[in-house]
N, C-alpha and C positions, 0 to 999 in steps of 0.2 A: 718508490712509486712515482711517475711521471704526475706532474702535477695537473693535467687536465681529466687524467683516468681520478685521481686524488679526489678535486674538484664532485666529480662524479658523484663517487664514494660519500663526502660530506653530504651532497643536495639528497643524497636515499636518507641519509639519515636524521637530515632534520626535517624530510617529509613525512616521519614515522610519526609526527604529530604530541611531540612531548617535547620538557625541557632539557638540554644538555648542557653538561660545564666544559669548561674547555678541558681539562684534565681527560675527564671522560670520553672526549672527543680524540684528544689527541694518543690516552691510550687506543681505540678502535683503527686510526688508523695511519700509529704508529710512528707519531710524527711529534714536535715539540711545540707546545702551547702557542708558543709565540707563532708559528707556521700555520696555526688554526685562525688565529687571529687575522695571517695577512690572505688565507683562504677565503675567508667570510667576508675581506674586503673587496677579494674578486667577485662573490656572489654578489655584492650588491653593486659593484660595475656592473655585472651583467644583469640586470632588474629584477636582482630574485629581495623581498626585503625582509632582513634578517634582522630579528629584534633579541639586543644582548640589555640581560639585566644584571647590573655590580650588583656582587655584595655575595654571602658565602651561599645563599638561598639561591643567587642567579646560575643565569647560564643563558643558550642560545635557543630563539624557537626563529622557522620560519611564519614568517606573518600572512596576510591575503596584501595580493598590489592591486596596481589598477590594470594590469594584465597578466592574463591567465600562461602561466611559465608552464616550459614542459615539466611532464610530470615521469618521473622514473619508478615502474611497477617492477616486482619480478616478475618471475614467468606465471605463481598462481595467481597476482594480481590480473595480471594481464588476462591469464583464460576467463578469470569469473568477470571482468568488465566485461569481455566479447562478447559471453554468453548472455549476459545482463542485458546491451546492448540489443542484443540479437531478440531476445525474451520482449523484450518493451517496444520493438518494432510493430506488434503485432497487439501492442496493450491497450491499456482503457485511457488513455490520457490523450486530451486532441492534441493535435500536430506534431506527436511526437511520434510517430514512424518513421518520417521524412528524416526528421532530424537524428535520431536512432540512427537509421540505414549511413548517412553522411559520417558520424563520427564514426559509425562500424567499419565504414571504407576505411578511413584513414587510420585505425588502428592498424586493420589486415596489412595493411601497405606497411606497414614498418616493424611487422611484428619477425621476429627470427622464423624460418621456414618451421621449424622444430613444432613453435607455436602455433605456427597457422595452421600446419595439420592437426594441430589437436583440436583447433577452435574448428576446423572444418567439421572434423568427423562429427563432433557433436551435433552442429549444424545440418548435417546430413542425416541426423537420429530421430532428430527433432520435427513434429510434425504439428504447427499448433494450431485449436481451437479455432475458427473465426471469430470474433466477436462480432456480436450484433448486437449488448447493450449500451444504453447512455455511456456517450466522453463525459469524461471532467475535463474542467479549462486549467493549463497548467498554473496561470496566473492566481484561478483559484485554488491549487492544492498550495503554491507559496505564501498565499498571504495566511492561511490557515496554519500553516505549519510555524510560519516566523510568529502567530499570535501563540502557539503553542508552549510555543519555545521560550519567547519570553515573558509567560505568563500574563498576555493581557487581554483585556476582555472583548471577545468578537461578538457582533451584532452584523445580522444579517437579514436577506429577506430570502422568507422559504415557503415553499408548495410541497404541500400538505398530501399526504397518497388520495387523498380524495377532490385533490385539484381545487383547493381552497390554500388564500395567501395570507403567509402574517409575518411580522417582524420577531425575532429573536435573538436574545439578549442572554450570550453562554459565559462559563469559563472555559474554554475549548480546554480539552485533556488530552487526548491523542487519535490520529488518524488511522485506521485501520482497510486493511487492503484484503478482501477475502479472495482476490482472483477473476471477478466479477464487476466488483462494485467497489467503490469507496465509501466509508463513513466515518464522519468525526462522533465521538464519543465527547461531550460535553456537561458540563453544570448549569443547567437554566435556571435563570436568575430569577424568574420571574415564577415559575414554578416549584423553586426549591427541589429542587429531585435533578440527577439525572438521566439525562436522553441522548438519543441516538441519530442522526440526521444522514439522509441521504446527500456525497456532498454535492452531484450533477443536478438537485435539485433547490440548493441553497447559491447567493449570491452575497461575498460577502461588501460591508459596509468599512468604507476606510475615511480616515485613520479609526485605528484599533480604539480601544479605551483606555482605561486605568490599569496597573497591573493588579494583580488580585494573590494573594496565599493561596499555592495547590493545594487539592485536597486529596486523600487517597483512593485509590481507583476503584471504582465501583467492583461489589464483589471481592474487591483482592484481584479480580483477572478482567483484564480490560477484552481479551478477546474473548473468551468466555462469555463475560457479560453479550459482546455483538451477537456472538451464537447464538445465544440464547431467547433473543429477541426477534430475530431475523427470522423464526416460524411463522412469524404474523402482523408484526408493530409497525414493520416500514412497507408493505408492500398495499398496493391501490386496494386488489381483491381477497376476501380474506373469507373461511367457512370454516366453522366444525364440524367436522364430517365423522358418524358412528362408521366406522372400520367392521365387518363382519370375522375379524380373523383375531388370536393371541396379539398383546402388545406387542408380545416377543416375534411373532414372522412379521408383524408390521416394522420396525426398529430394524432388523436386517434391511429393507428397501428402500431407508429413509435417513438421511443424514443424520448427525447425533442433533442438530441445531434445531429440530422438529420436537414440540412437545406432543407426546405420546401418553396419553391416561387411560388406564385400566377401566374397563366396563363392569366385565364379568371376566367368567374363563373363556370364553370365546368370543367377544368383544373388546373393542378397544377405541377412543375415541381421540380424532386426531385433529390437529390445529393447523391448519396448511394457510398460503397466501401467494399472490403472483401477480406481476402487472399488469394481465390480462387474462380473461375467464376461457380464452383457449387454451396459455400454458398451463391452468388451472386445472383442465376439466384433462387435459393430458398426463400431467402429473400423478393423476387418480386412478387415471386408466395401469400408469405403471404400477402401482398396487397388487396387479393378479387379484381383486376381492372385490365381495361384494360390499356397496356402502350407501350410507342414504344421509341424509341431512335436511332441515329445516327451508324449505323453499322460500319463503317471506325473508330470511336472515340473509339469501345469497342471490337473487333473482337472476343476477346476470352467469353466474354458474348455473342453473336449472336451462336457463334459455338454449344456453350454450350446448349444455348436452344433449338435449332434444336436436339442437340441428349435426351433434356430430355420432347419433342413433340414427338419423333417418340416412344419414351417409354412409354408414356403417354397414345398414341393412340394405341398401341399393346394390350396395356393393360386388355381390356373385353374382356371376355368370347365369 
């Protein structure tokens, strides 16, 4: 084997992100210890840095430098970046469409034709969503994530769905992405309990704190738990509304994330929420049913459907 295709062959495999002995290495690619050894010297001529640890435990990992080395994908690496790529152009995170689109060029450009037709056609399948809610700041999803990762305590300042501010003081646990929105799933410190935070609504507070002992994730299922909460907990406007139809035809038109409680046999009473009493009062509308709710408990839902009845009924011709 030519020693640059060689070369090659070594940098895929100490990108696979574990440790290798030299033995191991040099069985893979067939060559003698010592020929790994004066490989690994060319990788770090050329600024890749390769951290070997002696002793019979050791072996080679590539390390992070202080510039980002090319990186050698197969082909299915390759397709799921593009499409990832392609996916997060169009995402919740600010300024990263721009930047998305730019490394998405330069992928395409160097990808084998082979590859680029497949990333195409996807591409040409795919037809996505606009978004039109809250960005998160990517600065904010980093610094949340590195307090997650290394267990330490974030404190932030947060707006409340009812547009009231206060400081918070979590063990942050993990980020969750519903397709929508972001939220950190955290341990408040000051409440003892587990909570859920909007993250385009939190700012956080640096440096981090102290590290703290994880604890296990609420529920046993950390998305679950988001689910489950996300009927009413984080959003501005919030009703219980008596459903005039079976739990059971209500639950078909309504995500499983919606708590749904039994009435009778033909009622059912339903916990809806939204950031606003027009996707509210729309939401309802997709129901097919009829329903009624406590008007003092939701004013700005009552308000709302009053002006989207006299629209309604204007309406014909």
């Amino acid at each position: 084997m030519e020693t640059s295709a060689r070369l090659l062959r070594l940098l895929s495999l100490l990108q696979s992100a574990r440790d290798w002995t030299g033995p191991q290495l040099a069985e893979r690619l067939g060559v003698t210890v010592r020929t790994i050894r004066n490989d690994v010297e060319r990788l770090r001529t050329l600024g890749y840095p390769v951290h070997a640890t002696p002793g019979a435990a050791g072996g080679y990992r590539l390390g992070a430098g202080a510039a980002l080395p090319p990186l050698l994908l197969d082909d299915e690496e390759a397709v799921a970046v593009a499409v990832g790529l392609r996916t997060a152009a169009a995402g919740t995170v600010a300024g990263m469409a721009e930047t998305s689109v730019r490394a998405l060029t330069k992928l395409e450009h160097v990808l084998p034709s082979r590859l680029r037709h497949r990333v195409q056609a996807v591409a040409a399948s795919m037809v996505p969503m606009p978004h039109t809610g809250p960005a998160v700041d990517p600065g904010t999803l980093s610094a949340i994530a590195a307090a997650c990762r290394d267990h330490h305590r974030l404190r932030f300042d947060y707006e409340n769905h009812d547009g009231t501010a206060s400081v918070r003081d979590t063990e942050p646990h993990r980020l969750v992405h519903t397709g929508r929105r972001w939220y950190l799933v955290a341990w408040d410190v000051d409440k003892a309990d587990w909570r859920t935070f909007r993250v385009d609504r939190l700012t956080p507070r640096v440096p981090t704190g102290p590290r703290f002992a994880p604890r296990e994730a609420p529920d046993g299922d950390v998305t679950g738990y988001v689910a489950r909460g996300l009927d009413s907990a984080t959003w501005r406007y919030r009703a219980r509304v008596t459903v005039h139809a079976t739990a059971q035809a209500v639950a078909e038109r309504l995500p499983p994330s919606v708590h749904i409680e039994p009435v009778d046999e033909r009622t059912c009473a339903v916990t809806v929420g939204s950031d606003s009493p027009h996707m509210l009062a729309l939401y309802l509308g997709m129901l097919d049913a009829d329903f009624s709710f406590d008007e003092a408990a939701a004013p700005e839902l009552a308000a709302h459907l009053r002006v989207l009845s006299r629209r309604y009924a204007s309406a014909p011709a």
